[in-house]
N, C-alpha and C positions, 0 to 999 in steps of 0.2 A: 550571422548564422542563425535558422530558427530552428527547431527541434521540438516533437511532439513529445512531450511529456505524458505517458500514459500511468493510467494506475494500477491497480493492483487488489487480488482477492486473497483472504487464506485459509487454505485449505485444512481444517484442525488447528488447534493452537491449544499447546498445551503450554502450561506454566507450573515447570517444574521445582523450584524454588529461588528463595531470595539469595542475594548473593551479600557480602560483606560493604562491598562498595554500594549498595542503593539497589542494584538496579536486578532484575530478574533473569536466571536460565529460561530461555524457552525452546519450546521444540514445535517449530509449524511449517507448513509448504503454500510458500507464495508464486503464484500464477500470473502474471501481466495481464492486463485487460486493455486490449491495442487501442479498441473501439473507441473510449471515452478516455481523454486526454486534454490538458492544459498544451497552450505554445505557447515556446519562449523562445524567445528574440534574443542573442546577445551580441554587439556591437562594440568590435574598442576603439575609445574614445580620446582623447588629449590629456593628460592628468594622471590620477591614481586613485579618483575616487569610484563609484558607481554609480551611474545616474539609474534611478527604477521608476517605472511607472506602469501600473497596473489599470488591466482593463477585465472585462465581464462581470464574475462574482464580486460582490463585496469583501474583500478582507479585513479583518477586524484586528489590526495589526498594524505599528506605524513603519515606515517601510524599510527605515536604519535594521528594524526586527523581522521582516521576513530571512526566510531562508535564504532566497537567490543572495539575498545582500551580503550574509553571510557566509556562503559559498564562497562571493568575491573577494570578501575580507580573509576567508581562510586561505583562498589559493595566493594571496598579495602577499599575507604572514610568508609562506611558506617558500615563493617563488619570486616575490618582487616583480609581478606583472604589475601592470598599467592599466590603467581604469578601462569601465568597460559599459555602456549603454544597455540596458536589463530592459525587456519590456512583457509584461506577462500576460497573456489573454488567458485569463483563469475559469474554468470550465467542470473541472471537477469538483463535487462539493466538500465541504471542511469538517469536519467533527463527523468523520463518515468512515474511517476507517478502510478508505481507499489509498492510503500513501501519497495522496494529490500533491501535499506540500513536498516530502522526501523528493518523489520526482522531481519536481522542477528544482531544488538544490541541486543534485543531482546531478542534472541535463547541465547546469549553470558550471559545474567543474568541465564537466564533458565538453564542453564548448569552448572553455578558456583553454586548454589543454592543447584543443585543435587550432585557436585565432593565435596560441601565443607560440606554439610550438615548442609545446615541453615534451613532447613525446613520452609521457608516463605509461609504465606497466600497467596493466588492467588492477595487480593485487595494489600497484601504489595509488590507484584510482579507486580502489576498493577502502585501501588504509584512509585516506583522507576522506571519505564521504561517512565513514562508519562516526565520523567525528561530529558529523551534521544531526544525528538522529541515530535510532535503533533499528531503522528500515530503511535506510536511503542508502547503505550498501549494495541493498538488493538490486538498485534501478542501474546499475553500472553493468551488470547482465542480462536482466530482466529477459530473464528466461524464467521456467520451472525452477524452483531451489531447494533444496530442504533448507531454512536456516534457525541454527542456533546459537549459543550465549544468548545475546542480550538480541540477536538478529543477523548480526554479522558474519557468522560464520558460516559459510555455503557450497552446499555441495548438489551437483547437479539432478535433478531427478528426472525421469520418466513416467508419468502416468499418460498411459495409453488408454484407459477407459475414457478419457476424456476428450480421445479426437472424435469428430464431428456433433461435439455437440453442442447447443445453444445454453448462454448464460441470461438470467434477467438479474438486474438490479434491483432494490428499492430502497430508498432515502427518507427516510419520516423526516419531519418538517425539525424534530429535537435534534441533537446532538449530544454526544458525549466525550467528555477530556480522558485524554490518556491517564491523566490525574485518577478522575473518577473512577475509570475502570479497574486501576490496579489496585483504590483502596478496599473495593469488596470483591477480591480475588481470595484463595484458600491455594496456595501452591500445594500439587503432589505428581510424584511420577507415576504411569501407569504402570499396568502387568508387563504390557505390550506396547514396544516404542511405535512411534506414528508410520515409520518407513511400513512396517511390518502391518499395521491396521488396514492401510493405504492398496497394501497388497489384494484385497479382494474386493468384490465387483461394487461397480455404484451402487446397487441395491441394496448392501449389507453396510453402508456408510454412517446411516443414520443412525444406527444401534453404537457404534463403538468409533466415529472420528466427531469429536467434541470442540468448542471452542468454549476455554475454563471462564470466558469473562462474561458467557451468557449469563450464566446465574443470577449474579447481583446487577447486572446493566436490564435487564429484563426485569426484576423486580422492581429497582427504581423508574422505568422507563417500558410500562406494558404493551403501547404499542406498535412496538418494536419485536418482541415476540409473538404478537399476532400477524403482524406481518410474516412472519417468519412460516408459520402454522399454513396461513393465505396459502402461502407457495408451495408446501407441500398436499395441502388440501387440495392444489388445481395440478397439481400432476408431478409436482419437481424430483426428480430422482432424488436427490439429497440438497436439503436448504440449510445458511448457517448463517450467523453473523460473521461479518467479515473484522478480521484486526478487532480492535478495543468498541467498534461501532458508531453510529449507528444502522450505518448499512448491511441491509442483510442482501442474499441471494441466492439464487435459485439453480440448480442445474438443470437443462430437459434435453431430452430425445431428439425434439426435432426444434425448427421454427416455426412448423405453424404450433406445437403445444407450445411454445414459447409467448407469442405475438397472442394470444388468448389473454393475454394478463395486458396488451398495451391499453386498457381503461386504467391503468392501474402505474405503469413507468415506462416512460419513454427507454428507459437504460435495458437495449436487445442487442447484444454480440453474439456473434460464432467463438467459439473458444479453438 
C-alpha cells in the first residue's frame, strides 16, 4: 500500500500555558498542504519485525528511531500484527515545521489498519497516533482542524477566506528543534480566542493571528524573519511561521502574485 503523506501549515499558534505533565496547552488551526508530501510504501512481510528503508532526504535518525518504525512497533504492542516492509521516499523537509515526520507515522498506522484488517474507529485511529507526537493526530483527518491540548484535540473548522488561494513556502537552509522553540516561549492566553480572530478577513490577519514561538526562534535565527518580511513585502495577504519552524509562508491572491517569488521556492500550491 503507498500513501502520500502530505504536510501541513498553521494557522496562528497560540501557547496558552504549561501544563503539569511537561508538555503545553495550545490553541492553533492546522491546514494540510496536498501539494508537497513524503510516500510511504508499507508492505506486510513474514515475521513481526519492520523492515525500513529510506530514500530522498537525508535523515539524521537511525531507523529503529524514525517514527514509521515506531508506528509499527506501536500498533504490534497494541494489536499483535505482523511485520511489515516500510519504504519511505521522504520529500518534505525536517526541522521545518511542516509535520513531515507526524505524517508519515501517521499514514504508517493508517496503512496497518487497512493490510491488517483491524477496522479501527477514526477516534481509535486518532487515540493511538496522538501517542506518536503532538501533531500526528491531526494527519488521521487532515482536513482544516482547530487543535488543542497539547494538539490533539480537534475540532473541525471552516475558513472560507481561504478558498482559492495560492500558498508559497519557504525553507532556510537552518533549522529549528521543537526543543528549541519551546525553551524561548512566554505562554499567555489572549483577549480573543483564535476561532474568533480567525473570524475576520485576510487582511486584518497580520495585526492580531500570531505564531508565539516567532519571538525567540526569530531572534536566535534572523533569517527566518526576513524571509518572513520577503513575503509580505512582495504582496502576501498574511505570512507566518509555520509550527515551531523554520518554515515560513506566505498567503496570495492569485498564482501569478504567487509564482513572482519562484527565484526564491520551488514550494507553490493552491490551498
Amino acid at each position: 500500500m503507498k500513501i502520500n503523506a502530505n504536510c501541513k501549515i498553521n494557522i496562528g499558534l497560540d501557547v496558552l500555558r504549561k501544563r503539569e505533565d511537561g508538555y503545553h496547552d495550545l490553541s492553533t488551526v492546522m491546514i494540510p498542504v496536498c501539494g508537497l508530501h513524503d510516500v510511504v510504501e508499507v508492505e506486510p512481510i513474514e515475521g513481526d519485525k519492520a523492515e525500513f528503508l529510506s530514500l530522498g532526504l537525508k535523515i539524521d535518525c537511525a531507523d529503529e528511531d524514525n517514527i514509521c518504525v515506531k508506528a509499527h512497533r506501536l500498533m504490534q504492542e497494541r494489536y499483535k500484527i505482523g511485520g511489515v516492509r516500510i519504504t519511505l521516499d521522504k520529500r518534505v523537509p525536517f526541522g521545518a515545521g511542516l509535520g513531515g515526520g507526524s505524517a508519515d507515522g501517521t499514514v504508517v498506522i493508517l496503512a496497518i489498519n487497512e493490510i491488517f484488517n483491524l477496522a479501527l474507529s477514526e477516534q481509535e485511529l486518532i487515540d493511538i497516533a496522538a501517542q506518536l507526537g503532538s501533531d500526528t493526530a491531526f494527519f488521521v483527518r487532515n482536513s482544516p482542524q482547530l487543535c488543542e491540548g497539547r494538539g490533539e484535540v480537534m475540532t473541525p473548522i471552516a475558513l472560507p477566506q481561504l478558498e482559492g488561494k495560492w500558498i508559497v513556502l519557504i525553507k532556510p537552509d537552518e533549522g529549528v528543534s521543537t526543543r528549541e522553540a519551546y525553551a524561548g516561549v512566554k505562554p499567555a492566553v489572549p483577549e480573543l480566542s483564535l476561532t474568533e480572530r480567525l473570524k475576520a478577513p485576510i487582511s486584518e490577519w497580520q495585526q492580531s493571528i500570531k505564531n508565539d514561538f516567532e519571538r525567540s526562534v526569530f531572534a536566535a535565527h534572523p533569517i527566518i524573519g526576513e524571509f518572513k518580511q520577503m513575503l509580505l513585502d512582495r504582496g502576501a495577504l498574511y505570512a507566518a511561521m509555520s509550527g515551531s519552524g523554520s518554515t515560513v509562508f506566505g498567503i496570495f491572491e492569485s498564482r501569478e502574485a504567487a509564482e513572482k517569488l519562484s527565484d526564491t521556492t520551488p514550494y507553490i500550491y493552491k490551498m
